[in-house]
C-alpha positions as CSV (number, residue, x, y, z in Angstrom):
1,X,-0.7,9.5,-18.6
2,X,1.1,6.5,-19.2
3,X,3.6,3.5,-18.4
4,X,6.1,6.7,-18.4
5,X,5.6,7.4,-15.1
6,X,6.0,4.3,-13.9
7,X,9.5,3.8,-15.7
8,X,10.9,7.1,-14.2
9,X,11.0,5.6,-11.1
10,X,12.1,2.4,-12.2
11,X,15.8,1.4,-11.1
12,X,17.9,0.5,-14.2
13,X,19.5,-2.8,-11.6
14,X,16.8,-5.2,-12.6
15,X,19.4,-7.7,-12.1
16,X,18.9,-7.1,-8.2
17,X,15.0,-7.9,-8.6
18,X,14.7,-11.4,-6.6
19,X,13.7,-13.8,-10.0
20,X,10.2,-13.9,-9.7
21,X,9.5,-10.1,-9.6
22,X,9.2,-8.8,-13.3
23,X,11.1,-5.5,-13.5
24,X,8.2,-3.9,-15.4
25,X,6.0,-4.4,-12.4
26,X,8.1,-2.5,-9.6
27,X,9.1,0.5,-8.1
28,X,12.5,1.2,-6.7
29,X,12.0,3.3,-3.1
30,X,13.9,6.2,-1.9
31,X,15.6,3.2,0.3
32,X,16.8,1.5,-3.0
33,X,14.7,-1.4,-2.1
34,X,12.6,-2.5,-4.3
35,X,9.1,-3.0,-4.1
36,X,5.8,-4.6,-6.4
37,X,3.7,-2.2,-8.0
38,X,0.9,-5.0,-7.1
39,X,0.3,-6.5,-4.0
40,X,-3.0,-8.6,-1.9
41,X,-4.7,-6.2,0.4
42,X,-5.8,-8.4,3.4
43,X,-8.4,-5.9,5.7
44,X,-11.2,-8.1,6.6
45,X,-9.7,-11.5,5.7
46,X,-9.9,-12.8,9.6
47,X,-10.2,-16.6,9.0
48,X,-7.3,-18.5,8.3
49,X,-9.0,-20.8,5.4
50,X,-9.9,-17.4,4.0
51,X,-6.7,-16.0,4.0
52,X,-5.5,-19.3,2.6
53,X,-7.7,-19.6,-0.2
54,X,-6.8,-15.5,-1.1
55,X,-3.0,-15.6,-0.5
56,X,-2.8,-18.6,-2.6
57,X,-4.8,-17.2,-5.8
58,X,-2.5,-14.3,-5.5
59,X,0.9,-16.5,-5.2
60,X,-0.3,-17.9,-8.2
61,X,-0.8,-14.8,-10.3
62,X,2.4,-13.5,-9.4
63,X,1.2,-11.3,-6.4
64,X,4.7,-10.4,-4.2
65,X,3.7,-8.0,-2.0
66,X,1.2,-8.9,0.7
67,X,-0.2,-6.0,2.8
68,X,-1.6,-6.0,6.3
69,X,-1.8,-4.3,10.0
70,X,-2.1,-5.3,13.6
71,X,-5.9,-4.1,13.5
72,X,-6.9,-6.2,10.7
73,X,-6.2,-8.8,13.3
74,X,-4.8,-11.4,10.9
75,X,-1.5,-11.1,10.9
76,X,-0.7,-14.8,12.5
77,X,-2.9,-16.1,9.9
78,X,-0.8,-15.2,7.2
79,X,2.0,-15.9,8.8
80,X,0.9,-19.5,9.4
81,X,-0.3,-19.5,5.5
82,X,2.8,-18.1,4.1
83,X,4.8,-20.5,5.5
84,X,2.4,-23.5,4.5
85,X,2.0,-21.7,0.8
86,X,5.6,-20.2,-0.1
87,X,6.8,-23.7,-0.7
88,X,4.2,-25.6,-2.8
89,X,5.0,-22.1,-5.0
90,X,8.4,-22.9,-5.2
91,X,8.9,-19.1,-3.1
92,X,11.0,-18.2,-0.1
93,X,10.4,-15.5,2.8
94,X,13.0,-13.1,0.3
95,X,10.4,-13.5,-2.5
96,X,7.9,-12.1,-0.5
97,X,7.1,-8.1,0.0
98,X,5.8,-8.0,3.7
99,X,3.8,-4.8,4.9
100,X,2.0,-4.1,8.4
101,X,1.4,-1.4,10.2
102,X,1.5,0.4,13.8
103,X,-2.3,0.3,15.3
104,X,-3.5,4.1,16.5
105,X,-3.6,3.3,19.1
106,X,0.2,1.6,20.1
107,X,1.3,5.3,19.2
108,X,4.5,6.6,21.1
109,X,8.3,5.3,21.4
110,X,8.1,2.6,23.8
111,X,4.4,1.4,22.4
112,X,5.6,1.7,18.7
113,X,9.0,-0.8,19.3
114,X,6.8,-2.9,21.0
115,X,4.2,-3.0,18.7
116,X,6.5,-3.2,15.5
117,X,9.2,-6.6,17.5
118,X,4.5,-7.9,18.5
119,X,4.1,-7.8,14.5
120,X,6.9,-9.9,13.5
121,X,6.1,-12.5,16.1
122,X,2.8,-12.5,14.9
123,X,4.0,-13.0,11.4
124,X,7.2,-15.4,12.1
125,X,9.5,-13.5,10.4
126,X,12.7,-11.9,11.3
127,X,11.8,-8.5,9.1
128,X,9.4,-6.3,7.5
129,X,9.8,-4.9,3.7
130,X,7.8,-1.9,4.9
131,X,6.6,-0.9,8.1
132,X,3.7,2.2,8.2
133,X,2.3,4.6,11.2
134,X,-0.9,3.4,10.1
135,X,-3.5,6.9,11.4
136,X,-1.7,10.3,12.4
137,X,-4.1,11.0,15.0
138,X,-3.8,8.3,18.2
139,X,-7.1,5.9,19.3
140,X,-8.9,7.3,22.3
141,X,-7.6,11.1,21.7
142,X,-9.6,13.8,20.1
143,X,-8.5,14.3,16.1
144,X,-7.7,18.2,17.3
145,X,-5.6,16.9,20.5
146,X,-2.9,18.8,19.6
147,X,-0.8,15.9,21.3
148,X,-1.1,13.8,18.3
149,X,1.8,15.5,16.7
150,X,4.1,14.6,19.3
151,X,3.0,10.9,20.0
152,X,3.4,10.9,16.0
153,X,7.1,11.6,16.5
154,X,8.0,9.6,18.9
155,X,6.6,7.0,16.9
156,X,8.4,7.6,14.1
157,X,11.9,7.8,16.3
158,X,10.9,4.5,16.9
159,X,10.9,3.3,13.5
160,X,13.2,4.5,12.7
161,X,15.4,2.8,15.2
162,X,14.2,-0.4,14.1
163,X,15.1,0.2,10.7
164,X,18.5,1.3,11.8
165,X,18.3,-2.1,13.7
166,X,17.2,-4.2,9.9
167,X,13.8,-4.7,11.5
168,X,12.1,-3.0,8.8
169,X,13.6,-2.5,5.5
170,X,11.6,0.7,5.2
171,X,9.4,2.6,7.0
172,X,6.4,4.9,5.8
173,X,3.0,6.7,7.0
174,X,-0.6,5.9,5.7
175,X,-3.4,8.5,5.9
176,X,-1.2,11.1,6.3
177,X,-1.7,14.9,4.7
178,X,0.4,17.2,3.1
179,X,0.6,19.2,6.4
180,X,1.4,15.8,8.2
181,X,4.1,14.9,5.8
182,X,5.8,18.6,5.6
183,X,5.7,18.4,9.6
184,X,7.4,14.4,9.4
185,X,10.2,15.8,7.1
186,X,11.5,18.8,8.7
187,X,12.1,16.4,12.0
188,X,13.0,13.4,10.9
189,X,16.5,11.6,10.6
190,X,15.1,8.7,7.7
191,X,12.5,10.4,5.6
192,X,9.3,8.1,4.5
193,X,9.9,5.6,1.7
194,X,5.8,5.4,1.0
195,X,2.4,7.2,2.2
196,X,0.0,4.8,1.0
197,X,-3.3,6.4,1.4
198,X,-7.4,6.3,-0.5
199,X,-6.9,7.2,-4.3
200,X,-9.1,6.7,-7.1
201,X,-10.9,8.8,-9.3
202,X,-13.3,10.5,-7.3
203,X,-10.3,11.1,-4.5
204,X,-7.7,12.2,-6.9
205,X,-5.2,13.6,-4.3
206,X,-3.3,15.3,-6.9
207,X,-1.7,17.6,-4.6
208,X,-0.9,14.8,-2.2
209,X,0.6,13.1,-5.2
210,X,2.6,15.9,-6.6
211,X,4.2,16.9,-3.0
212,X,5.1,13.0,-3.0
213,X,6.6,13.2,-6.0
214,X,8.9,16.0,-5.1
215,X,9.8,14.4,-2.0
216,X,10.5,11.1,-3.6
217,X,8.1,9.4,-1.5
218,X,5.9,6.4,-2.9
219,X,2.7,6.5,-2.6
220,X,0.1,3.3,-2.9
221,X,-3.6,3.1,-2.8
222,X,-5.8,1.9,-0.8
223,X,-9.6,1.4,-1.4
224,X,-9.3,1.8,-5.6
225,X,-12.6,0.8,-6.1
226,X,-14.2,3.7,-3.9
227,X,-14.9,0.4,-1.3
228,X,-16.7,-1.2,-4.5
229,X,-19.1,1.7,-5.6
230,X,-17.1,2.4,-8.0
231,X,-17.3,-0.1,-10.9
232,X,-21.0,0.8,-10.8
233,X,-20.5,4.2,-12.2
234,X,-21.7,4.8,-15.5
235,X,-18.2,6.2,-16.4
236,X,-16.1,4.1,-15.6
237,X,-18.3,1.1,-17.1
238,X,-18.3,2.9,-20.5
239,X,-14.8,2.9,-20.2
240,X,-14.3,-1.0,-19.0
241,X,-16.5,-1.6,-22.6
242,X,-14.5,0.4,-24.7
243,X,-11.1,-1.4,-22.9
244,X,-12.9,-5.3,-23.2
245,X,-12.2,-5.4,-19.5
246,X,-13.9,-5.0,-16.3
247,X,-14.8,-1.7,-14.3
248,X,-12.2,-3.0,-11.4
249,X,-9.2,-3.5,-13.9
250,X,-9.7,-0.3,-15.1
251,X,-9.7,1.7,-12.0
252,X,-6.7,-0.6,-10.7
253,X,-5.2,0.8,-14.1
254,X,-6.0,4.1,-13.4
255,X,-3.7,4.1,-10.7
256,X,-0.5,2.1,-12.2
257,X,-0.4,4.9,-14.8
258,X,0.4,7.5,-12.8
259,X,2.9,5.6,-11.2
260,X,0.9,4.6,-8.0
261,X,1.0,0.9,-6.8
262,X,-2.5,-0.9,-5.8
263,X,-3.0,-3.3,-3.0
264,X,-6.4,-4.6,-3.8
265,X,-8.2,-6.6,-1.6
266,X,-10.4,-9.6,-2.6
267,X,-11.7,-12.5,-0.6
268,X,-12.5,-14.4,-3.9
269,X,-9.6,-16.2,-6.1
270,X,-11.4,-15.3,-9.5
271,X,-11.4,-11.6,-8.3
272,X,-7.6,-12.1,-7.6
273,X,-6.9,-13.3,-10.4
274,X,-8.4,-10.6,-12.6
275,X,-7.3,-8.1,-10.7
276,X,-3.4,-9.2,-11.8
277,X,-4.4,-9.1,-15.5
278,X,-3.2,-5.0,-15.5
279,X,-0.1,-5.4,-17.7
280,X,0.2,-5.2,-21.5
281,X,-2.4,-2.5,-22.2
282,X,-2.7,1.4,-21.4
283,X,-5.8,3.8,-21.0
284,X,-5.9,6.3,-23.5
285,X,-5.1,9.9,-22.4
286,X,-8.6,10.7,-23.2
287,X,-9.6,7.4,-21.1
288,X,-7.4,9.1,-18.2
289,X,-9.0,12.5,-18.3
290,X,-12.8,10.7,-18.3
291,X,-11.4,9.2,-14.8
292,X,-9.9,11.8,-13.4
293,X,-12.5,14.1,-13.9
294,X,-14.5,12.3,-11.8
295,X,-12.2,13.9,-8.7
296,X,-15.0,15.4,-6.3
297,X,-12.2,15.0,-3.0
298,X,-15.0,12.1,-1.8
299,X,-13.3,9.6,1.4
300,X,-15.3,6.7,1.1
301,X,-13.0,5.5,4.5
302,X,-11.1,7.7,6.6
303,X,-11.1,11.6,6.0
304,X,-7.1,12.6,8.3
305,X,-7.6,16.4,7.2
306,X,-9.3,17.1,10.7
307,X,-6.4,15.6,12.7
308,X,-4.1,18.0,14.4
């Protein structure tokens, strides 16, 4: 475990990075875009001062990538504060890594375009960086419908038209399993750039990770800190101590080692701005093997194994 895995899929044409992404802190997709290994998680910042106050701590600790979804129900918010905040940090739209997502339950081809073209009003902009099926499964449908499969599809035809179109730079799934992602690939025209799904160390996912990794698909974390339950373990505190930082840096850590990007989500600017302070230092091997033998395959959110 190390920075290793991180520079393997690191694209030697830093030179194309816009100037205020360092090179050590992104991933190049199966697009050739590039993309931050870091970004804000926004679910449940509603308000717009509090997505003010937490897109603004992250501008200024070098946070690009900014991650959302038409159910968090804040995408005009950060629209409206992007706009107000890119500016005073001396940024433009093309600095900025914009993700949302396709609500469950806006699944199906006509739904999906409208709900993708509904998500860049919302924001004001005229593309996404990455634009994600957010569930497999469709709201209001039983998880075993076995109709979720082709809604899923159509979907994802729809995306990829829009991407086709430059709507959406790339396009990827969240939540998704391996049997979800083997079903996408053998249909699909533009394969996923990233599956971002619930990884940490007690929801290791290695198989999901190593399918991913064959497939040259990204994936990124949701939910690192186990929904915060996690910096209490005994564990991963003893670690923190031994590292002179705290139990959320080293779990965020966790993660960047292997070569998965983290979108943590904080409503406070102190907690945004520790949560950036993940470069320059490594987790022992030993440190890595404590973590990941914490991996007991626990969903603290969402469990998408059940959905046909």
């Amino acid at each position: 475990y190390s920075d290793d895995r991180v520079a393997m899929q690191t694209h030697p044409a830093a030179r194309e990075l816009p100037g205020s992404w360092p090179p050590e802190c992104t991933i190049w997709l199966n697009t050739g875009a590039p993309m931050p290994l870091l970004g804000l998680g926004t679910f449940r910042l509603k308000d717009r001062e509090t997505v003010c106050l937490s897109l603004n701590a992250a501008l200024e600790n070098g946070y690009r990538l900014v991650d959302t979804a038409a159910v968090y129900g804040n995408e005009a918010a950060i629209g409206k504060a992007l706009r107000e905040l890119l500016p005073r940090h001396g940024l433009t739209r093309k600095d900025i890594f914009l993700t949302s997502k396709l609500s469950p339950k806006d699944h199906g081809e006509g739904p999906a375009e409208a709900a993708c073209l509904h998500s860049l009003q919302e924001l004001d902009c005229d593309y996404l960086d990455l634009y994600l099926i957010h569930w497999p499964g469709t709201q209001g449908q039983p998880q075993e419908d076995k109709g979720n499969r082709e809604r899923r599809q159509l979907s994802w035809q729809a995306l990829e038209r829009l991407h086709e179109a430059g709507k959406l730079r790339a396009i990827g799934v969240s939540n998704y399993t391996v049997k979800h992602l083997q079903e996408l690939l053998a249909s699909c025209r533009v394969p996923p750039a990233v599956l971002q799904v619930e990884f940490h160390p007690e929801l290791a996912q290695s198989e999901l990770l190593d399918f991913c990794r064959q497939k040259g698909i990204h994936l990124q974390a949701y939910s690192s800190l186990g929904t915060g339950q996690l910096v209490r373990r005994p564990e991963v505190v003893k670690v923190a101590k031994e590292q002179g930082r705290t139990p959320a840096q080293v779990l965020l850590r966790w993660a960047l080692q292997q070569g998965v990007s983290i979108i943590p989500k904080s409503a406070s600017p102190a907690r945004v701005a520790e949560n950036s302070q993940l470069w320059n230092w490594n987790l022992s091997p030993m440190e890595m093997e404590e973590l990941s033998a914490l991996d007991c395959g626990k969903h603290y959110c969402w469990d998408p194994s059940g959905v046909a």
